[in-house]
N, C-alpha and C positions, 0 to 999 in steps of 0.2 A: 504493500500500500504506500509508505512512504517512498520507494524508487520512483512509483506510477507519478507522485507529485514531484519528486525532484527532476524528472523528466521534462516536465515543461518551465525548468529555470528560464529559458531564454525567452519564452513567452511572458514572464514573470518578470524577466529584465526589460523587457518592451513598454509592458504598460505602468510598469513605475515613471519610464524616462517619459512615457507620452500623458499620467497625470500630472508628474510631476511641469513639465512643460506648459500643458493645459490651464493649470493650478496661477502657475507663474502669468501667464498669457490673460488670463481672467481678470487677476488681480491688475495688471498693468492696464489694462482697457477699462476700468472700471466696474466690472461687472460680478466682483465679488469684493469683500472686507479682507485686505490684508492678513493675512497667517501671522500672527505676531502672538509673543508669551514675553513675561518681563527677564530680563536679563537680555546680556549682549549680543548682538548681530546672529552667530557663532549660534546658541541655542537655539532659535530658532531657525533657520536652518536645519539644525539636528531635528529640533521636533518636525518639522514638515518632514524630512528624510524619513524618522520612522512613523508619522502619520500615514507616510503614502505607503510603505513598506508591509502595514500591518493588512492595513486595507486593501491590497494588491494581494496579498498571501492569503488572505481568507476566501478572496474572493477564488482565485486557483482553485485554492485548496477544496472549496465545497464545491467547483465546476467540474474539478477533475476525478472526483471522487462518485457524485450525483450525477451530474449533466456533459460528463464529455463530447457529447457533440455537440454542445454550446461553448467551447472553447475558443474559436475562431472569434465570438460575439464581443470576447476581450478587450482583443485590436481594432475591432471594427466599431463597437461605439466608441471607444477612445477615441480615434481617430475623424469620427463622424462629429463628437463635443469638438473637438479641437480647432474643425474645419468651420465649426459654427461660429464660434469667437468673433473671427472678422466680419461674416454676416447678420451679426447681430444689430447691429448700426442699422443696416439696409431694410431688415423685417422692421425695427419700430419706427424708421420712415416711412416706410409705406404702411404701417396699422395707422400710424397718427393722419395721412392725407386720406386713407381709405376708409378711416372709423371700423377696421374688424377688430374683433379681439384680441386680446394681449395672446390667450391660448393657441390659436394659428400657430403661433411658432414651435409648438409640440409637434404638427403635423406635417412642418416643411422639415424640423430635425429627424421626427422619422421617414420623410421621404430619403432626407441626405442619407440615415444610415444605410437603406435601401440600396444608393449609390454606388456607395462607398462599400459596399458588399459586393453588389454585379461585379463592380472595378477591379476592386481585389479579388475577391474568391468565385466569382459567376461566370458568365460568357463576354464581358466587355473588353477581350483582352484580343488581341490582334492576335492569330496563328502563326506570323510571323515569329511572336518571339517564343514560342517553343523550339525546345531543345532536351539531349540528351543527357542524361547527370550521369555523373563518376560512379563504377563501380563500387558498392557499399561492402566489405569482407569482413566476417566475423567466425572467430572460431572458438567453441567451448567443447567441454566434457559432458554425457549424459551417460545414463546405465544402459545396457543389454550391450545386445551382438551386432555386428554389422550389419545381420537378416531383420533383425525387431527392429533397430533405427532405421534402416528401408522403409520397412514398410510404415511408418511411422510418416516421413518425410517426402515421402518418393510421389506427384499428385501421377498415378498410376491407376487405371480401370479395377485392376487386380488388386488393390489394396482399399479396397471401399472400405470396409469394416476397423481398418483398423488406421485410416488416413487420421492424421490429425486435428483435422476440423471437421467437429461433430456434425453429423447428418448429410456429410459433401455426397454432392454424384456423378457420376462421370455420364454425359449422354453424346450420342452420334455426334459428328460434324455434320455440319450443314452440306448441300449437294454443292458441287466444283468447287467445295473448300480444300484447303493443303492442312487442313486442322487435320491434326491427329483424333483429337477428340473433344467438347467440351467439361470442363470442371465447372460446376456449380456449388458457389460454397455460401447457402443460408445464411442471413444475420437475424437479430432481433426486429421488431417490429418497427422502430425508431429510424433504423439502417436500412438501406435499397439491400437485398441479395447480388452477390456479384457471379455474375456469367464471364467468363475467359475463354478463349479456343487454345488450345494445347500443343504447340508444337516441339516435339521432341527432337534436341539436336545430337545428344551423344546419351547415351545409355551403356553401363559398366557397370549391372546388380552385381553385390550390393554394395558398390562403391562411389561410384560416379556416376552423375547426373545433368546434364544441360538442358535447359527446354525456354521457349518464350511464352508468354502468355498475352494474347490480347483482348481488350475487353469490349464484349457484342454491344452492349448499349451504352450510347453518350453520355458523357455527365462527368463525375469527377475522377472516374477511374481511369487509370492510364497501363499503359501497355509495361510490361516486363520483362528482363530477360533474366535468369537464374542458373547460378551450376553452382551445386557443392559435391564436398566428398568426403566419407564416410570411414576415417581410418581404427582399426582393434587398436587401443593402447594394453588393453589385459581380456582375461575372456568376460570378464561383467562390466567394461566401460568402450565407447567409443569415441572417440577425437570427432566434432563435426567442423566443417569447412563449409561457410554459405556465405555466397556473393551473389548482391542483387544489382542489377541496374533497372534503371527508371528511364523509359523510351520517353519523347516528346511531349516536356511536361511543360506547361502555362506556368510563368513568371508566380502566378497566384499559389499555383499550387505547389513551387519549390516551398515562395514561402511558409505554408501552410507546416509542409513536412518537416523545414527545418525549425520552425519554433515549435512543432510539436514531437520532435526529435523521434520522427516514427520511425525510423531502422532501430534505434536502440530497446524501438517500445515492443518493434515485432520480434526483437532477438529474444527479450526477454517472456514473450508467450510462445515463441518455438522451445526456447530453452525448458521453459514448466510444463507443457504440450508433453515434450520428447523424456522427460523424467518423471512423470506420472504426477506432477507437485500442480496444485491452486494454480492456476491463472489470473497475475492481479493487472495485468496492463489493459491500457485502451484496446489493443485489437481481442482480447480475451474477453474483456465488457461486450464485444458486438457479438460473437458467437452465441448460439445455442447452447443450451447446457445438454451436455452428453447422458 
């Protein structure tokens, strides 16, 4: 539980710097009461430092815990208040010439968040600027043989029962596809289910594995390429090797994966998957329970 939170530090370091900016921004324009406690400069400062600090970690902390797929909402209203500042001026211009209400401006900040979502995490982002990101390599220890970590790992027709994500299925490729097969792997209600097509590039049971995976329906998922390998360190432990790359991914959604630090979140529910232990990460939260 506490890895799951310490995983989104950098999330965490984000919206400190954007209340705290915010916070400053506000004050300077008028639009809130100075942060002040009595004593020197120096204290205050410190107390806004950890005002924002406490307030930023609780808030993580209950998102990542409760609501992980409201994580993104973070940065995004952050970022949505922040952008509002300088239009604040412009809305009570125009409420004062127009006579609407003061409340309006509830409706145009959540328009902005709206925006400021497409922008960043939607479709308002040019295809131009995808691209392919650096192979991600991690390697750990788990128990059995090289045949149980197999089939464990391997997304394989023949290992239905005992693949790692509960309830997955392997169904036909589509007619003039080059898919080997597709993998369907369920989520919770909250979550879309994700559909892949399976292409196997190198197979060496039960050692080595390559395959890509790309995914049938639009939206945030992106294509993958994966190969690890499966070495005996004794006869009850095996070494795993697993490299992933991320095929042409939107600006949005690097960012997305590097403040929610999702290679580290997915090592660590392969890692409990593949030794029989609790799933406490964000991709273990989407899962079915087995």
């Amino acid at each position: 539980m506490f890895s799951r939170i310490f995983r989104q530090y950098r999330r965490f370091l984000l919206g400190c710097a954007l209340l705290t900016l915010g916070t400053i921004l506000a004050t300077e324009l008028g639009f809130s009461e100075p942060f002040e406690v009595e004593g020197p400069p120096v204290l205050t400062a410190i107390s806004l430092i950890l005002a924002v600090v406490i307030l930023m970690g609780l808030l993580i902390t209950v998102f990542t815990l409760l609501l992980p797929a409201w994580l993104p909402m973070v940065e995004v209203v952050l970022l949505a208040l922040l952008l509002s500042l300088p239009l604040e001026p412009v809305w009570q211009l125009v409420a004062a010439k127009t006579g609407a209400p003061d409340w309006i401006s509830c409706f145009l900040l959540a328009g902005l968040i709206v925006a400021v979502e497409r922008f960043i995490y939607g479709s308002w982002q040019p295809r131009s600027w995808r691209r392919d990101l650096k192979p991600c390599t991690t390697t750990f220890t788990v128990p059995g043989t090289p045949e149980i970590v197999w089939a464990k790992l391997a997304p394989i027709p023949a290992h239905k029962e005992s693949y790692y994500w509960p309830d997955a299925s392997f169904l036909p490729s589509k007619e003039n596809s080059s898919a080997d097969f597709i993998l369907s792997l369920p989520r919770k209600d909250i979550y879309k289910d994700v559909l892949v097509e399976i292409r196997i590039n190198k197979s060496d049971a039960p050692r080595h594995l390559s395959y890509r995976a790309d995914p049938l329906a639009k939206g945030n998922e992106v294509a993958y390429a994966v190969e690890f390998r499966i070495d005996p360190i004794s006869h009850e432990r095996c070494r795993v090797t697993y490299s992933r790359q991320l095929l042409s991914v939107t600006p949005g959604k690097r960012l997305f994966l590097y403040l929610t630090n999702d290679f580290r979140d997915m090592r660590a529910s392969l890692r409990a998957r593949l030794s029989g232990r609790r799933d406490r990460s964000i991709q273990g939260l989407q899962m079915l329970r087995s």
